[in-house]
C-alpha positions in Angstrom: 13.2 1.6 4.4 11.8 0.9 8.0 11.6 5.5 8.3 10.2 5.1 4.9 7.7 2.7 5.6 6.2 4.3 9.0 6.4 7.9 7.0 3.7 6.0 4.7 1.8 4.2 7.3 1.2 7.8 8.9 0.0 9.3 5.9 -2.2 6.0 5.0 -3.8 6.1 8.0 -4.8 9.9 7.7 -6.6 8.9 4.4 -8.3 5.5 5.9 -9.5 6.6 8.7 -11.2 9.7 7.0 -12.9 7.3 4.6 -13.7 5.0 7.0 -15.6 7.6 9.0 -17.2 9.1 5.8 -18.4 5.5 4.5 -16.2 5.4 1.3 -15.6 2.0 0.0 -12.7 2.7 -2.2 -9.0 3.9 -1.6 -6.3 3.4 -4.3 -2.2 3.5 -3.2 0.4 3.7 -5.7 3.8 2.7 -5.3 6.4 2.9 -8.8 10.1 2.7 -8.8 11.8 2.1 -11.5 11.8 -1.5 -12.3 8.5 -1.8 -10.6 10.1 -5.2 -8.5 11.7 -4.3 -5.6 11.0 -0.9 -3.4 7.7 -0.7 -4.5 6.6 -4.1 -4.6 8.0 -4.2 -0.9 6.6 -0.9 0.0 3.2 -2.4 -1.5 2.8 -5.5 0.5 4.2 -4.0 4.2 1.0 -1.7 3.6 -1.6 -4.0 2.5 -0.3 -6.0 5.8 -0.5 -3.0 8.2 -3.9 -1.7 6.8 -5.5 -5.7 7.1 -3.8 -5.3 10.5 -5.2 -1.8 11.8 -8.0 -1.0 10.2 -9.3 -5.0 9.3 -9.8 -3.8 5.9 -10.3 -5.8 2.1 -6.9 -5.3 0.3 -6.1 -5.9 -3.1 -2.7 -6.2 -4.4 -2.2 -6.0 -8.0 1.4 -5.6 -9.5 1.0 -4.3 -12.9 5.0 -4.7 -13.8 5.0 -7.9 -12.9 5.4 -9.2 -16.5 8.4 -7.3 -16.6 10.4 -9.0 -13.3 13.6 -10.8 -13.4 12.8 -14.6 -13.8 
């Protein structure tokens, strides 16, 4: 997960940087597995944590399976 993970910071920060220099407001990342509660919702809040990290940016998190998890 850890390879994973730094593969996606890498390509993140290609995208965020080029908005941030072009004055975009907006940037959408999509994660999905299958049952939409573990991978992705990992994968989800390591980046939102990185990019408030590096790049001080608003993040938003929304987890639209989440009606769907295991209780």
């Amino acid at each position: 997960m850890n390879e994973y993970l730094n593969s996606v910071f890498d390509l993140v920060s290609i995208s965020v940087e080029n908005y941030i220099s072009r004055d975009f407001a907006h940037l959408q990342i999509n994660f999905g597995c299958t049952g939409g509660q573990h991978r992705s919702v990992y994968s989800a809040e390591q980046t939102a944590r990185y990019l408030k990290n590096k790049y001080k940016v608003k993040v938003v998190i929304t987890h639209t399976n989440k009606d769907n998890w295991v209780r």
